[in-house]
DRENLUM-196485 format. One line per 10 residues: number of its first residue (from 0); for each residue x, y, z of C-alpha. Coordinates in steps of 0.5 Angstrom, whole numbers, plus 500, padded with zeros to 3 digits. Each point is the difference from the previous one (the first is absolute). Layout:
<rs>
NUM) X,Y,Z | ...
</rs>
This chain:
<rs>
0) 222,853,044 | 492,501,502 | 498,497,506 | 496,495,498 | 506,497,495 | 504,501,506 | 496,495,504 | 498,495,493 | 508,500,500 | 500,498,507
10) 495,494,499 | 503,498,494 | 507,498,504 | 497,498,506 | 495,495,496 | 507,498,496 | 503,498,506 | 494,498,504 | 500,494,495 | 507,499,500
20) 500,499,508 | 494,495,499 | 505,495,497 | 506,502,504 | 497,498,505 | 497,494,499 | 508,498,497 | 504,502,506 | 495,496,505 | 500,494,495
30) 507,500,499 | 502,498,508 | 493,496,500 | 503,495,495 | 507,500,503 | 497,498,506 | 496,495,496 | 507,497,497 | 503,500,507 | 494,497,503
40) 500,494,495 | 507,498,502 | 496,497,506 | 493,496,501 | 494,501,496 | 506,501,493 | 496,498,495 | 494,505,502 | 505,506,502 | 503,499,492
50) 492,500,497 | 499,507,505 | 506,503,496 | 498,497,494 | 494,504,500 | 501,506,503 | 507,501,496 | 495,501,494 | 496,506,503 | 507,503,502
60) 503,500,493 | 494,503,497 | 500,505,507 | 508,501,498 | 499,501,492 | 493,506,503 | 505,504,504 | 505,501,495 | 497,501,494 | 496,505,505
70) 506,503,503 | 502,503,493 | 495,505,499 | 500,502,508 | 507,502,497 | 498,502,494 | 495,505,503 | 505,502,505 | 503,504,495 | 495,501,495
80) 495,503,506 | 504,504,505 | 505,502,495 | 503,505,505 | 501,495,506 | 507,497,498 | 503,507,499 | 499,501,508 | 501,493,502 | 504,496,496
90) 505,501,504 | 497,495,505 | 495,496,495 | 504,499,494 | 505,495,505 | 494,496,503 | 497,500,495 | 506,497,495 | 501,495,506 | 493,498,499
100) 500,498,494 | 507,497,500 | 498,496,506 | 494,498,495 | 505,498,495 | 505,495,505 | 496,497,504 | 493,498,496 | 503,499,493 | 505,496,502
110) 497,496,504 | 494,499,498 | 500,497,495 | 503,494,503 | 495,501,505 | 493,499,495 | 504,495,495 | 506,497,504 | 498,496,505 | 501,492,497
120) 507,503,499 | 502,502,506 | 500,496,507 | 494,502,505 | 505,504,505 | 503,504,493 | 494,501,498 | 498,504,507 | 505,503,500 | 498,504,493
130) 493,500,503 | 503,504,506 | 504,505,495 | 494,501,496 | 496,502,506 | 506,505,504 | 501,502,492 | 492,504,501 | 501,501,507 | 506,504,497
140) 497,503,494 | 494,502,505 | 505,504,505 | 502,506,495 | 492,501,499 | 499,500,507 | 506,505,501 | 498,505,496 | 493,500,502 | 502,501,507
150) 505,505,497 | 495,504,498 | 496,500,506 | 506,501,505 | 505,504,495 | 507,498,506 | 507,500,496 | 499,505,495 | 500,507,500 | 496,506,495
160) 506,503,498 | 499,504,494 | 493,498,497 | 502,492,500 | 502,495,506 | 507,499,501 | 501,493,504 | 504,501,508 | 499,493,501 | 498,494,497
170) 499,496,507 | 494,506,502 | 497,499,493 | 500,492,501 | 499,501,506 | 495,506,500 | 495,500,506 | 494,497,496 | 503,494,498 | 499,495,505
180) 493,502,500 | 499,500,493 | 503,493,499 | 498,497,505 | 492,502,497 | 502,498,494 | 503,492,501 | 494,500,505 | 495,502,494 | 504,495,495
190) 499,494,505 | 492,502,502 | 499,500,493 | 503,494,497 | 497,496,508 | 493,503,498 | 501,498,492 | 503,493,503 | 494,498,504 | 495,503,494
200) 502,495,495 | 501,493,505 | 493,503,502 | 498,500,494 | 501,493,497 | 497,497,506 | 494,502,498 | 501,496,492 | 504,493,504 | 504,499,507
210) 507,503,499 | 505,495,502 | 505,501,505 | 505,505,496 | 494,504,500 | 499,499,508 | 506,503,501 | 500,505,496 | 495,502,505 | 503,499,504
220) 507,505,499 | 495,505,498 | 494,501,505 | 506,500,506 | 504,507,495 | 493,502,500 | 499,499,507 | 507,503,503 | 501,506,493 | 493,503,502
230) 503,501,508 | 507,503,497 | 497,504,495 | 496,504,507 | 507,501,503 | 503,503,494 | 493,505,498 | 500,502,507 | 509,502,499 | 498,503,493
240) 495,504,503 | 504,503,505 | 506,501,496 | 495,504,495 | 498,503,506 | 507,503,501 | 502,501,492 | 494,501,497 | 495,505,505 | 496,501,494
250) 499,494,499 | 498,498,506 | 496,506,502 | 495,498,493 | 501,493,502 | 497,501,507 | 495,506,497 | 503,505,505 | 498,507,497 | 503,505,506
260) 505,500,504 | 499,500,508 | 494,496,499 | 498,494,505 | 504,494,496 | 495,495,499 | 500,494,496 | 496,500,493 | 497,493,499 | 495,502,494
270) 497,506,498 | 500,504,494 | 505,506,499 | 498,506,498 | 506,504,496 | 496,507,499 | 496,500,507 | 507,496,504 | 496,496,503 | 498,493,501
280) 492,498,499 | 497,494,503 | 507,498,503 | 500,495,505 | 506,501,505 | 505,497,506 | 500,506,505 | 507,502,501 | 504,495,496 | 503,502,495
290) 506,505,502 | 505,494,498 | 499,500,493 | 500,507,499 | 506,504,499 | 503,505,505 | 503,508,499 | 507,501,503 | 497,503,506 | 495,493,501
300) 494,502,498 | 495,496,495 | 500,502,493 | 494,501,496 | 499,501,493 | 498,507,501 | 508,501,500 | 501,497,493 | 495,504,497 | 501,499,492
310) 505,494,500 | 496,495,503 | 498,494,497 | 493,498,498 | 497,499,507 | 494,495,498 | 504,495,496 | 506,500,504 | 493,499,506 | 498,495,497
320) 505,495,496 | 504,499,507 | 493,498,503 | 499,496,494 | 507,496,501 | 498,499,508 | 493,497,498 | 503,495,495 | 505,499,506 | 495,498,504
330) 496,496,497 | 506,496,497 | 502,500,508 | 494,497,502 | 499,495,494 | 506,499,501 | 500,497,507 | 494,497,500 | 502,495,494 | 506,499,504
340) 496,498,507 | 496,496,496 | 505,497,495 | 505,497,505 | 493,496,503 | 499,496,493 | 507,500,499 | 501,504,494 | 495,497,495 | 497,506,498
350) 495,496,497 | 496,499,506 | 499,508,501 | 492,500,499 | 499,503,493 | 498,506,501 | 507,501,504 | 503,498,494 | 497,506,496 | 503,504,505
360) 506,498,499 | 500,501,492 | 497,507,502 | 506,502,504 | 505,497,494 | 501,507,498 | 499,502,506 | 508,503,501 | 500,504,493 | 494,504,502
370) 504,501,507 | 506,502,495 | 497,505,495 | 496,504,506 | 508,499,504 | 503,503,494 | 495,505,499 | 500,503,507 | 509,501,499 | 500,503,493
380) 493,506,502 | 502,500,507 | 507,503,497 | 496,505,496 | 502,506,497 | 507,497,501 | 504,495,497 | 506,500,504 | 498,502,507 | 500,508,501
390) 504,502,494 | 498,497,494 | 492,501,498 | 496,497,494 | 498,505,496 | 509,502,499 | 501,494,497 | 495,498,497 | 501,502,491 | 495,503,496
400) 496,494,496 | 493,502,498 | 494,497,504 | 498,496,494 | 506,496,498 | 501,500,508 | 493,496,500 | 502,496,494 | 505,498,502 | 497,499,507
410) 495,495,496 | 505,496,496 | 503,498,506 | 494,498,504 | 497,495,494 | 507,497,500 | 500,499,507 | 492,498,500 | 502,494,495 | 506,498,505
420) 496,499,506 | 495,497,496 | 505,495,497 | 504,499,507 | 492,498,503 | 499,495,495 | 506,496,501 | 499,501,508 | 492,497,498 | 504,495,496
430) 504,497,504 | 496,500,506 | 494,497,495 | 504,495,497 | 507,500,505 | 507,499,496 | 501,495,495 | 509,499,499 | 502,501,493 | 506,495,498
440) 505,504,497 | 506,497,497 | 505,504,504 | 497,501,508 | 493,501,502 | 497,507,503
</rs>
């Protein structure tokens, strides 16, 4: 395979699974939203806490209905691309990934169907219940996906033994040192993503007509998410960056743009990487701060990219997708914050923001998805050349397709993907436009 095949195959996977994520996400943080919304209506304000669910449980379903039609070619091009990948560790991800599936299978098909359609047939608290079960049922599904991520970074409980990984134990490959990290990164991804598409939407109605209170409180439940996910979503970048540091020098040294060992550590805040001269052009930089990221050799000693030559990843995109991600996390901190110290002095009524502030908040609507995509973009090139930590590389499991059936392939998804997205934003403007009329159905109501 050419390099440039090598990379458009690179490209189609991660836009495959870039758009699969998108839905995952906004379905895992909707799903506990909703459970929270049916148990806070078993209290006050029950008649407004039933219409946030109303509404909101019509964008999980199409976010649900999304996800797993995207996931179907993610497995599909994960045999279809990387040919060679399961013959060296499907001994580790041909489990999780049949646990993933059947966890999908279990908890989503049977239950969400009385979820969407059952709940004039079933009591209040019944029918939590099943709203609860859908919501650990994608939290489950989820888990084996972020395993075998964070397996593939940190490969613990399997050995190379003859070509092919073979398990020692599946407590250190659940459990590999990434997992926290990465779970956490990306719970905290789906709650910020779903907060910011909550307040976009509450938002935009106000400009048309004056929301009620379900639409107040719908406000409110995301502005505090955002408020407290933006705080924790710190917390886990600066674990993930040390545990990188720690497992994945390389990554962290292009991370940084740390060229040679020895070198005064200082902390890179924006500059320009220059892979040909190893140096970083108009950089502006934090003298003596950024040792704590970087990795160590085993006699203490800084590690540079200089000790990585040939299996290093791109240093530019890995530079700046990680500095993208931050900035996005930044504004959505500050807006964040802000719309919160504001809202609690007008009581949560969006409707009282100046109207140039509510044209930020639907500015930040999507806000979590470019966080995710430069988030995920950093993951994936900082791994590069490998696909499994140290061991594997890309270009040994990749097959042998020609550029151009790569390309139309790569074309072909991306027009389906293209008219998804386009259908999904035309109902979120819908129902922000025009809200959600109930449809009477002879056997239950969505």
């Amino acid at each position: 395979m050419t390099y440039s095949t090598l990379w458009l195959t690179q490209i189609q996977f991660f836009s495959s699974l870039a758009f699969m994520l998108l839905f995952l996400v906004i379905e895992l943080g909707l799903a506990w939203v909703l459970l929270y919304f049916k148990l806070r209506s078993f209290g006050p304000d029950h008649a407004a806490w039933i219409a946030a669910y109303r509404f909101w449980v019509r964008v999980f379903a199409l976010a649900f209905i999304l996800s797993f039609a995207s996931s179907l070619p993610v497995l599909i091009q994960f045999g279809s691309l990387w040919p060679k990948l399961m013959d060296k560790i499907g001994n580790v991800a041909g489990p999780l990934l049949a646990a993933g599936i059947l966890s999908a299978f279990i908890f989503k098909s049977c239950f969400l169907g009385a979820m969407l359609f059952g709940q004039r047939h079933l009591s209040e608290r019944a029918h939590a219940l099943i709203v609860f079960m859908v919501a650990l049922g994608v939290a489950v599904s989820s888990f084996w996906l972020i395993v075998l991520l964070s397996w593939m970074h940190t490969p613990a409980g399997a050995v190379m033994l003859d070509d092919r990984y073979q398990v020692t134990a599946w407590s250190g490959v659940l459990f590999n040192p990434a997992l926290p990290w990465y779970a956490g990164l990306f719970v905290l991804a789906s709650a910020l993503t779903t907060g910011f598409l909550m307040l976009g939407i509450v938002t935009a109605q106000t400009l048309r007509r004056p929301i009620d209170e379900s639409g107040r409180l719908v406000f409110r439940t995301a502005i505090w998410i955002v408020a407290a996910g933006v705080l924790l979503q710190g917390v886990m970048v600066a674990g993930a960056g040390s545990m990188t540091a720690q497992y994945q020098p390389a990554k962290a040294a292009a991370t940084a743009a740390y060229w040679r060992s020895g070198e005064p550590p200082d902390l890179v805040l924006f500059a320009w990487p220059d892979a040909a001269s190893a140096e970083n052009r108009a950089a502006w930089l934090w003298r003596r701060a950024g040792d704590a990221w970087l990795g160590r050799d085993a006699e203490g000693r800084l590690r540079g990219l200089d000790q990585f030559a040939g299996m290093t990843p791109p240093v530019a995109l890995t530079f700046w997708s990680f500095r993208l991600a931050v900035a996005v996390g930044l504004c959505m901190a500050l807006v964040a914050w802000l719309t919160l110290w504001r809202a609690r002095r007008i009581h949560y009524d969006p409707g009282a923001f100046s109207v140039a502030w509510r044209h930020v908040l639907m500015g930040m609507t999507f806000s979590g998805w470019i966080m995710l995509l430069a988030g995920l973009a950093y993951v994936l090139l900082g791994a590069f050349p490998y696909a499994v930590n140290g061991t594997v590389t890309v270009s040994e499991i990749a097959g042998d397709t020609a550029f151009d059936v790569v390309l139309g392939g790569y074309v072909g998804y991306m027009v389906f993907y293209l008219l998804f997205l386009a259908g999904f934003f035309q109902m979120l403007r819908h129902i922000a436009r025009y809200g959600v009329v109930p449809i009477a159905r002879r056997r239950g109501r969505a």
